[in-house]
Every structure is written in C-alpha cells, then in structure tokens.
Backbone bond lengths (Angstrom), bond angles and torsions (degrees), N, CA, C in turn:
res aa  C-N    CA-C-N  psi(-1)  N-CA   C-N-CA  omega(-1)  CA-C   N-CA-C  phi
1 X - - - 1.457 - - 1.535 110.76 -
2 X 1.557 119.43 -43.58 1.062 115.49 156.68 1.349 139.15 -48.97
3 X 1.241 123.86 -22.27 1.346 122.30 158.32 1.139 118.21 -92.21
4 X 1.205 140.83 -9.73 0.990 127.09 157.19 1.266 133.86 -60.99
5 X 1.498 118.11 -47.63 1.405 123.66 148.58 1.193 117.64 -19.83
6 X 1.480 113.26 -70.13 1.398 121.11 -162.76 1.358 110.31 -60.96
7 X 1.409 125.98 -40.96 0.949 123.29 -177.63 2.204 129.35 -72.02
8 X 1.409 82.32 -25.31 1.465 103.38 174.55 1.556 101.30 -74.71
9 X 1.597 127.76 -34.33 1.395 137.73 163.22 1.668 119.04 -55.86
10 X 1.216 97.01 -59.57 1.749 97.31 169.25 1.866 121.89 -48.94
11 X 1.345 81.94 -52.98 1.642 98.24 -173.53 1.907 113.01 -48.97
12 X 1.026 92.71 -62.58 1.744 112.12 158.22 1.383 104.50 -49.01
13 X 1.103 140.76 -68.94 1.477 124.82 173.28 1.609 138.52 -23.17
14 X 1.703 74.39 -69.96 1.566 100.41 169.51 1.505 117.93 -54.81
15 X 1.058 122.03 -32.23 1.598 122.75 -178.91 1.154 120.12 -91.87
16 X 1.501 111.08 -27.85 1.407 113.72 170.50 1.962 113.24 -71.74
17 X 1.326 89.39 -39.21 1.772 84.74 -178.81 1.380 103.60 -77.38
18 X 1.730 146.18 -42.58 0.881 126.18 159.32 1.855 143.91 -29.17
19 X 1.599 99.82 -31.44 1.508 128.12 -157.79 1.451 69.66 -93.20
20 X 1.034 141.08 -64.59 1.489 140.94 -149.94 2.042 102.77 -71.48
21 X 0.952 127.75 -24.65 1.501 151.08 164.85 1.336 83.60 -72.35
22 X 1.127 173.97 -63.43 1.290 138.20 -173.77 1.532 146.94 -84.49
23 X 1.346 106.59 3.95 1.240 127.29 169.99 1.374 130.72 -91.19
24 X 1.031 139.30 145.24 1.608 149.04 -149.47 1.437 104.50 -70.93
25 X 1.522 120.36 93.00 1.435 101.95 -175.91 1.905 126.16 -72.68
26 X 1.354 94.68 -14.81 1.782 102.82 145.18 1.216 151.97 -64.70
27 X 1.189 101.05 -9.24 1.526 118.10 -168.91 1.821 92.71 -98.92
28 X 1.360 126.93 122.54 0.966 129.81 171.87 1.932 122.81 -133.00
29 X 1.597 114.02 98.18 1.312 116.50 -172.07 1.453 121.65 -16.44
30 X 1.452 115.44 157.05 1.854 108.94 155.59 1.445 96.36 -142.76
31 X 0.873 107.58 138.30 1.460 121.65 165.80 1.492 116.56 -69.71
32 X 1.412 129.51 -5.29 1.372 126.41 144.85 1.170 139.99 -118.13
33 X 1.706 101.74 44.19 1.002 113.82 167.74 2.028 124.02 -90.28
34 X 1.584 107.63 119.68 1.646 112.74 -148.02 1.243 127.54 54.65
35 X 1.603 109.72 42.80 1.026 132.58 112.15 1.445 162.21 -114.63
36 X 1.539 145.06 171.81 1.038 134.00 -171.04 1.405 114.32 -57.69
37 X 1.541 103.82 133.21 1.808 103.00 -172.84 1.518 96.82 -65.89
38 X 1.415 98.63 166.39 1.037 94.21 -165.61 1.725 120.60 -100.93
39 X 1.193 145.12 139.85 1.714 144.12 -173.04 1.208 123.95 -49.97
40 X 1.644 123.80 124.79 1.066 138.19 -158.04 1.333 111.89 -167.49
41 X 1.305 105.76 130.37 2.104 124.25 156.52 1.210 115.43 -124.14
42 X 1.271 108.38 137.22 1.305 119.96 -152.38 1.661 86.28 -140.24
43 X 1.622 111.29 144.09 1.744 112.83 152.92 1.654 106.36 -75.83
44 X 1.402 100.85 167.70 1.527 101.20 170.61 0.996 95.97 -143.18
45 X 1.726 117.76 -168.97 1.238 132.98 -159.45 1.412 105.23 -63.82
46 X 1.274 122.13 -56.18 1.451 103.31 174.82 1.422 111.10 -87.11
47 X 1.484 111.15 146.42 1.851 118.41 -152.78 1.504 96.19 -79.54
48 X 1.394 135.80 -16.34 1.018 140.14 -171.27 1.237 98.12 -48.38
49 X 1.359 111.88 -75.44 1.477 134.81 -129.71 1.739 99.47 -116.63
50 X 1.712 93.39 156.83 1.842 113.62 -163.50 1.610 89.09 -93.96
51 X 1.372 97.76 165.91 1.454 106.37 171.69 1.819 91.65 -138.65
52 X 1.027 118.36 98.44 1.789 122.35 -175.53 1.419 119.64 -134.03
53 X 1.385 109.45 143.48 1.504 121.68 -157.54 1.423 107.14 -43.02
54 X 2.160 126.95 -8.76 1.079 111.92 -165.24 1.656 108.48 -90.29
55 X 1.754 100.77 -6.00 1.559 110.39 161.58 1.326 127.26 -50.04
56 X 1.640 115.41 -22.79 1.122 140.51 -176.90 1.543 119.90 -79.41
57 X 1.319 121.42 5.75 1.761 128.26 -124.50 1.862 94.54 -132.70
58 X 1.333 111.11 10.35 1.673 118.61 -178.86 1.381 113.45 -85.91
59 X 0.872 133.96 163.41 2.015 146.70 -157.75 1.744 89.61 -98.49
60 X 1.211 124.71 9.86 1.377 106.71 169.17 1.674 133.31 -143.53
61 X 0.955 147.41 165.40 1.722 136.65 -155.19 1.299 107.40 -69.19
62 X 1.232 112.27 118.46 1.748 127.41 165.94 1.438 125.82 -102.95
63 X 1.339 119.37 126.31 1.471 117.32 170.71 1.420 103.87 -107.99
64 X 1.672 106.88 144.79 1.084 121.73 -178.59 1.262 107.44 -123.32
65 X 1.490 132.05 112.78 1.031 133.48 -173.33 1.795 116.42 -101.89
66 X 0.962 122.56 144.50 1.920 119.19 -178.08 1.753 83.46 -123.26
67 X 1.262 95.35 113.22 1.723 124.96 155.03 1.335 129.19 -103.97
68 X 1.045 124.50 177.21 1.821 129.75 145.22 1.390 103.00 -146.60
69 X 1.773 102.64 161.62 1.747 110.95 171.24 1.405 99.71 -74.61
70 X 1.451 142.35 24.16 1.116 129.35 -161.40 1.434 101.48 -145.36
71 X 1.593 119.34 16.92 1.645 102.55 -165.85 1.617 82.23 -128.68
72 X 1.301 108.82 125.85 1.579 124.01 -177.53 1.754 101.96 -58.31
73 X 1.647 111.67 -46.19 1.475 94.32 -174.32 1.746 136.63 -48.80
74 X 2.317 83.40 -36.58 1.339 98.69 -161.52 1.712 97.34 -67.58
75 X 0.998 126.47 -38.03 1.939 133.84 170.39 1.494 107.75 -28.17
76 X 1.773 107.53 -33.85 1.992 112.14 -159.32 1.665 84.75 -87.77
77 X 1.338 99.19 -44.06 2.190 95.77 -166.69 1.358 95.86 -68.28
78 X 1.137 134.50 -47.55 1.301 130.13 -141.79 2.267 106.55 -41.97
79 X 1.097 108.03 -32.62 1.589 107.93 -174.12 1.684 89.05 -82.83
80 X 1.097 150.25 -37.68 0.965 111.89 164.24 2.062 156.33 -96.63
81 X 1.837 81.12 28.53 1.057 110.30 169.07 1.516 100.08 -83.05
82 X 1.189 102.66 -63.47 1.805 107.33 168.02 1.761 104.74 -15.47
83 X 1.380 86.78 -108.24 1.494 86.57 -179.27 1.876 132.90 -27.21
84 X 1.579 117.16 -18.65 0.788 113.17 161.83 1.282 139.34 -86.77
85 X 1.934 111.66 -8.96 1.471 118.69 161.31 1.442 123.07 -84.10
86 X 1.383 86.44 25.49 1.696 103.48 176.33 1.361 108.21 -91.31
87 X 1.118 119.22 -10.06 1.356 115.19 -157.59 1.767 98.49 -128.67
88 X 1.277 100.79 -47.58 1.519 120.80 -147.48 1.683 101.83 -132.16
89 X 1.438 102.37 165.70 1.735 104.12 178.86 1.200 128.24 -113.40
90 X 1.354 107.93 114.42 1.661 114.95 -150.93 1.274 84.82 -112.61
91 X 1.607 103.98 144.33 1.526 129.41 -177.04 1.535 94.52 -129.47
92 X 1.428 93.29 168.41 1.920 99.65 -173.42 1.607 91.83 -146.55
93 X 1.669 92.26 135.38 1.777 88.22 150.78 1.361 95.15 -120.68
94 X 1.633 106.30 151.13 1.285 132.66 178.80 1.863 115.01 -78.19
95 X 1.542 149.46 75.65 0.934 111.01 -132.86 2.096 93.04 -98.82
96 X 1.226 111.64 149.86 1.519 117.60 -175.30 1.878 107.00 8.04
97 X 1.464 92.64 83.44 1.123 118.79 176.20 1.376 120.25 -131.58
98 X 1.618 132.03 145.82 1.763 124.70 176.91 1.193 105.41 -59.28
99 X 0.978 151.10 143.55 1.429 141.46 85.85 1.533 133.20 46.83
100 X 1.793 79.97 -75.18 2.341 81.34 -170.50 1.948 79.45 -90.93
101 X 1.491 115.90 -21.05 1.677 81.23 175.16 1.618 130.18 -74.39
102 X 1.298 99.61 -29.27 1.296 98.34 163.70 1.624 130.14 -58.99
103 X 1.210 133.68 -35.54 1.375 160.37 -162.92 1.567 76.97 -79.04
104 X 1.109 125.41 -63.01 1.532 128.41 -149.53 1.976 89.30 -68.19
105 X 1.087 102.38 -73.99 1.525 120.77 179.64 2.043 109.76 -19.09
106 X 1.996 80.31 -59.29 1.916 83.86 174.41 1.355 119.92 -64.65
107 X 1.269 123.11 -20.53 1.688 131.23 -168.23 1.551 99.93 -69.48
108 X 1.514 99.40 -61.54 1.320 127.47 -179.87 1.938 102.98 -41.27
109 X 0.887 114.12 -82.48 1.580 125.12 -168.29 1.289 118.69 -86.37
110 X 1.504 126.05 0.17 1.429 133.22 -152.02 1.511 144.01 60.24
111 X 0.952 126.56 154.29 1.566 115.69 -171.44 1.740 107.94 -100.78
112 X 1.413 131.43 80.70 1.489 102.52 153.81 1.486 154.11 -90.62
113 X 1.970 88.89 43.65 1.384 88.80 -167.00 1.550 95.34 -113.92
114 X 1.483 97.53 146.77 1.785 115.56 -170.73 2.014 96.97 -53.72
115 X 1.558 100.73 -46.62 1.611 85.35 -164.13 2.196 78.34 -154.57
116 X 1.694 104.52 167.17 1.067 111.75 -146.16 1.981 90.79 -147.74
117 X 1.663 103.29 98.11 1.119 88.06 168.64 1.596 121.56 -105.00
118 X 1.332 118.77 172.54 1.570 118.10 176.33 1.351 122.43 -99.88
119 X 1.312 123.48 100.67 1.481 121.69 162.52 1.135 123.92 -70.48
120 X 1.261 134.09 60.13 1.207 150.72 179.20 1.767 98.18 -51.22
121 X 0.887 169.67 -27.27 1.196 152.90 -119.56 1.702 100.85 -179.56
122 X 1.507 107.01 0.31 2.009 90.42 176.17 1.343 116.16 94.90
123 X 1.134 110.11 -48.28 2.051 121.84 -148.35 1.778 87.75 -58.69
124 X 1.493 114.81 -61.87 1.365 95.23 -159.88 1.597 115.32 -64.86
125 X 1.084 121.51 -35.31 1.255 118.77 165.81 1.594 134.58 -46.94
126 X 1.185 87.05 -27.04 2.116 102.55 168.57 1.373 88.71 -83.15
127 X 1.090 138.57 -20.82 1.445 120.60 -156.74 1.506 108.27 -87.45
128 X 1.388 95.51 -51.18 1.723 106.81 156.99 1.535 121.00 -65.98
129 X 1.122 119.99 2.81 1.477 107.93 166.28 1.798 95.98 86.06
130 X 0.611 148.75 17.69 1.551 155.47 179.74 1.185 98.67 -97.40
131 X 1.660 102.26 117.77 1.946 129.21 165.11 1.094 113.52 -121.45
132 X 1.186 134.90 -33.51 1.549 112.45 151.35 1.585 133.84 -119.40
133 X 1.044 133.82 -143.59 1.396 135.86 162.62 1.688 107.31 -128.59
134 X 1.475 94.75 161.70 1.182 134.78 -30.21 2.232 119.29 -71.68
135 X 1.161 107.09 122.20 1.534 93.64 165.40 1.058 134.85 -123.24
136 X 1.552 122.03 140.04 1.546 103.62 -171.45 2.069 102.78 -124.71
137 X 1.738 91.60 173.64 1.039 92.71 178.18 1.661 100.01 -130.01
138 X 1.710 112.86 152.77 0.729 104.10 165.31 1.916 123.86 -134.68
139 X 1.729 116.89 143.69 1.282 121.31 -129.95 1.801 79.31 -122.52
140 X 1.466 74.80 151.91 1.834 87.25 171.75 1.408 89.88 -106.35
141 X 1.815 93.98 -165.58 1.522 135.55 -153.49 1.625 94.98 -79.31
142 X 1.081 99.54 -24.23 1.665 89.95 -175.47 2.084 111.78 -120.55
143 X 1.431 98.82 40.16 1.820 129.53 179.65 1.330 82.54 24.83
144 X 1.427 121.94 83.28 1.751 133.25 143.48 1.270 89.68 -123.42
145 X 1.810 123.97 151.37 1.016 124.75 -179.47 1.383 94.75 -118.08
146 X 1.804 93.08 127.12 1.636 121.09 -179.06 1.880 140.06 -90.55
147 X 1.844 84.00 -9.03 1.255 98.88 166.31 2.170 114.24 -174.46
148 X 1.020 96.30 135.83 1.583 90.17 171.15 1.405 112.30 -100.07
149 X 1.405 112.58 145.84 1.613 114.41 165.48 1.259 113.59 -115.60
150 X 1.565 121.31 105.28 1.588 118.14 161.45 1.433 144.18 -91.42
151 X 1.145 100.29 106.49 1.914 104.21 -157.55 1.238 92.52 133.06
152 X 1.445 106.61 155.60 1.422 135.90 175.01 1.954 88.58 -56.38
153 X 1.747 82.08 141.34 2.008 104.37 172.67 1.287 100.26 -93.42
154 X 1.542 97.31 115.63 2.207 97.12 178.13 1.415 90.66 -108.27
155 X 1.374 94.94 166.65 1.485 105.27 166.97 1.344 141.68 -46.05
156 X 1.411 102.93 -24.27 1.932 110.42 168.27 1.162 86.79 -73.30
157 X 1.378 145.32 -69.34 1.431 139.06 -171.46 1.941 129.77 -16.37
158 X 1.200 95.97 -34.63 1.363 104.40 -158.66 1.773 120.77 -109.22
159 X 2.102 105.29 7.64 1.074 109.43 122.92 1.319 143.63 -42.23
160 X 1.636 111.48 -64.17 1.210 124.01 -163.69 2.039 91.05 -72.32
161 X 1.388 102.41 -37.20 1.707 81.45 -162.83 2.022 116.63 -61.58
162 X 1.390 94.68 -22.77 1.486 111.15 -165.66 1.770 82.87 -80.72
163 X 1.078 141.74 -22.37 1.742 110.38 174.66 1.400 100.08 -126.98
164 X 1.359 110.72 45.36 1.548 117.60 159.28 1.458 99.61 -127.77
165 X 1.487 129.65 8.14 1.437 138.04 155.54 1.225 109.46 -100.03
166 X 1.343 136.54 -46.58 1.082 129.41 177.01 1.737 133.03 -72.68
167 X 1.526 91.98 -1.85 1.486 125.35 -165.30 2.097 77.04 -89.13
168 X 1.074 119.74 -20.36 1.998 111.35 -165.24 1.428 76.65 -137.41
C-alpha cells in the first residue's frame, strides 16, 4: 500500500512539473486585463494641474507607463517609449520619485510622455496591480485595458506591440 501511494505521489509530481515546463514563463496574468482602467488623481509636475484617469477618456490608444528616475530598467525602455509617442499617447506615472530628479532625468533623456502624474505614496500603483518597474499598460478607444507590459519595452518588443494595436 505504501508504494502505491508513493508511486501515485511521484506520478502526480512528475506531470505536474512537466505540465508546468510548458507554459510561458513570461507571460504573467492581470486581473485588469479588458477591463476598465482603473480611477485615479494624481498631482503632476506642474502643481497646478491633475493628472486623472479622466485624461485617459479619448476615442484613441493610450499607453500608460509607471516609471521612476531611479529604476535602471526604465533608463533601457525609455527610447522606445520615445518612438512610441510618435505614433500614439503615452502617459507616465512617476512612482515615489523626487521631483528635481525626475525633471533632471526628463531633461537628460527627453520627455515623451503627453502628461506626468506623481505617485507619491504607492496607492495608485497597487491599484493597477503594479510590483515593479517599469510597467505599462496599454488601453484602447473605449479605456479597457488590452494588454500589460512588465519589464523594460526593448526593441524586439515593439513589433509585437505595433500589431497588437492595430490588431483593436
């Protein structure tokens, strides 16, 4: 009886870790994915003015990217965010980041984001489901979000993103 167990134990093992060997170890779920992004006000760089999810609320594809002046990856994507506010309207949240470092950071590398809010405090970034930097999401015409990217966007990347926009 004892081996039998064991063996009904192994067997199950073995297939489960095998079964698990075939799945995309990059590919990582979101729970808001096709759905409504989620609500947010944020300060931005200039103290005047809000940066809030209703910025998000236009008839055409938005990426929203969560950076810091402090996250080595977001420094590697940053040119091909560039190139992508060439096309499309990329927003940034800043997440608990300075101020003059950021300012310094955008001078330094350029700014291609339409508008720049401050997560000073985390919350919106938990809210979106964001654990590290840099990640972005990107939203159609009708603000359901259609895909997340986690990890810096390299240049192989930005095939697939340009006919996974044109794909909506």
């Amino acid at each position: 009886m004892k081996y039998i167990l064991l063996t009904i134990f192994l067997l199950s093992s073995s297939y489960l870790f095998f079964k698990g060997l075939q799945n995309d170890p990059t590919y990582i779920p979101s729970n808001l994915i096709y759905k409504e992004a989620p609500h947010f006000n944020l300060e931005t760089m200039d103290n005047n003015k809000l940066f809030s999810s209703k910025d998000l609320e236009s008839n055409e594809i938005k990426i929203l990217n969560f950076f810091a002046s402090w996250c080595p990856p977001c420094k590697i994507e940053h040119p091909q965010l560039t190139k992508l506010s060439e096309k499309y309207k990329v927003y940034g949240i800043a997440k608990k980041d300075e101020k003059k470092k950021l300012i310094k950071w955008l001078d330094d590398l350029g700014n291609p984001f339409q508008n720049i809010g401050l997560d000073n405090d985390g919350m919106t970034s938990i809210n979106w489901g964001v654990y590290g930097l840099p990640e972005t999401f990107f939203i159609n015409k009708e603000g359901m979000i259609i895909y997340k990217h986690i990890g810096p966007i390299m240049k192989k990347d930005l095939e697939y993103i340009h006919k996974l926009i044109n794909d909506f």
